[in-house]
C-alpha angles and dihedrals in degrees: 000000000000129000096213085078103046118188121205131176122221121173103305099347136092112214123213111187117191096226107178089093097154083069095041088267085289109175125255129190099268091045092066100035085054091045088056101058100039088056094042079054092057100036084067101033107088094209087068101075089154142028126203124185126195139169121239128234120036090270105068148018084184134320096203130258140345095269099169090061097051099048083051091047106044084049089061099035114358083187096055105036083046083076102061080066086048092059100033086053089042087059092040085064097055098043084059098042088041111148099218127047119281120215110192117183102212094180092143143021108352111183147156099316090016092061089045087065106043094035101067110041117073109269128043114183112191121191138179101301103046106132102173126182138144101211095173092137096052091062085035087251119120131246086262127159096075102331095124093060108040101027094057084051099059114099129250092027094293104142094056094047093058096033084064099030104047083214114167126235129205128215096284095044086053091049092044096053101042102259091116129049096195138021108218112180102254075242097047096044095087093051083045097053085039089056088047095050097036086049112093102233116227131215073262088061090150087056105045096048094048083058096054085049098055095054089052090041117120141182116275087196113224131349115236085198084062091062091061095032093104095042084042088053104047092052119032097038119098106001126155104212138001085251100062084044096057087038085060104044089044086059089047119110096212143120085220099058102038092050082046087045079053096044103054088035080086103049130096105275088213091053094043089056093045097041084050095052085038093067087037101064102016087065077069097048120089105229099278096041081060101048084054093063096048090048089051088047095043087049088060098041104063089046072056138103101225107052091055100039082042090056089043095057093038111037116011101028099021104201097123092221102114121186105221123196111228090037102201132025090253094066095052112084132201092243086063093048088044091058095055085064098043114119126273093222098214087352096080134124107264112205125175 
């Protein structure tokens, strides 16, 4: 067991607690693998009807995976390091298809792993800290752990534009655009997580705890997303191909287009083409289809160039000048891209 993932019991709740708050509670592998099997526990124990997870300390929720330990480790071993993704998706799966209602506080950084385990539970309660992003391309990784399901499902072609981007939303963009379920003041949040444990829960639990979240529901204020919606929308919905988007926002006389044309001039142009056909298909798959073909992409990536030289310029050189291969979209063909969602044969991702 490790003591960086702690489990409590309160009335009718389990407790998870990220615990690994010098590194923003990122997951690490026993983290998730702990996680499993404490939810798989619950899921089966009668006097859980409910599970909340939090971060500790005021900073993070989670700010995603260990990524510095798994650059270290798929350059070592790609295969090995490959399995830490098939249990963390694995995990990603339960929490979704979680019989019992699933509370996650997100006030703080919510990132990459750390969105893989609030998304896709039923509530979501943003404060004044949430800071969430999925910034995958960026590190010439992909928005994974769930990303191809939820982020094609958000309106006015949302999901996409911060799939590619990497762009950051506060606690009234994640309410706006659907991330977040309720807005609790950071210094109301406390009060909030001590009326959920102290309520009975029903055989209506849902229903009982959405009422204990309104009363404790505040205002956000304005969404800053909402001031682009429209220019998001308009860019970034319905398009066939990366190409035609770029095309378009190319053509686009707007500050907006040309600071995003910036913006994903600097990602990985793999990443970019896989992260594109990633949302496309992934809007058709039912959840664990999907995390199949994460699992397929993420398998290929770190046998991959770009992941490895991305987490070199941005974490551990810091010089931000990433040397992608290949180093612009053109070069990159859709015979390259075909071949990250190929099958694994017996290597595939098994969900129940």
């Amino acid at each position: 067991m490790t003591d960086q993932i702690l489990f409590s019991r309160t009335g009718d709740w389990g407790v998870i607690t990220l615990n690994n708050e010098k590194a923003l509670n990122a997951l690490n592998w026993d983290m998730v693998k702990a996680m499993y099997a404490q939810l798989e526990n619950w899921a089966a124990l009668n006097a859980v009807r409910a599970v909340l997870v939090k971060g500790a300390g005021e900073k993070a929720f989670c700010a995603g995976g260990d990524i510095r330990w798994l650059h270290d480790e798929a350059k070592k071993d790609p295969a090995h390091a490959s399995e830490f993704f098939r249990d963390e998706y694995t995990n990603n799966a339960l929490i979704y298809q979680f019989p019992k209602p699933y509370v996650a506080m997100i006030d703080g950084i919510t990132m990459g792993g750390g969105v893989g385990i609030s998304v896709h539970g039923d509530f979501r309660v943003a404060g004044d800290r949430t800071l969430f992003a999925m910034p995958e391309t960026g590190i010439g990784l992909f928005p994974d752990v769930g990303g191809g399901h939820f982020m094609p499902r958000l309106h006015d072609g949302l999901g996409l534009y911060y799939a590619l981007t990497g762009a950051r939303a506060k606690a009234a963009d994640c309410m706006a655009s659907g991330i977040a379920t309720h807005y609790t003041p950071s210094d109301k949040q406390a009060h909030l997580e001590e009326a959920l444990l102290a309520t009975p829960l029903s055989a209506h639990a849902h229903a009982d705890i959405e009422e204990v979240l309104d009363v404790h529901a505040g205002d956000p204020g304005s969404a800053g997303v909402n001031d682009i919606r429209k220019d998001i929308a308009r860019i970034f919905e319905g398009r066939e191909s990366l190409d035609d988007l770029m095309k378009a926002m190319k053509a686009d006389n707007t500050d907006f287009a040309s600071d995003t044309y910036k913006t994903l001039s600097r990602m990985s142009p793999t990443s970019m083409r896989i992260t594109f056909e990633q949302m496309k298909r992934g809007h058709a798959l039912d959840f664990n289809d999907n995390m199949k073909m994460e699992f397929r992409i993420v398998r290929r990536v770190m046998a991959g160039h770009d992941f490895f030289e991305g987490v070199r310029a941005q974490i551990l050189d810091k010089d931000r000048d990433p040397k992608w291969k290949p180093a612009s979209l053109g070069e990159v063909n859709d015979a390259d891209i075909a071949h990250y969602f190929e099958d694994l044969g017996d290597q595939e991702l098994e969900l129940h």
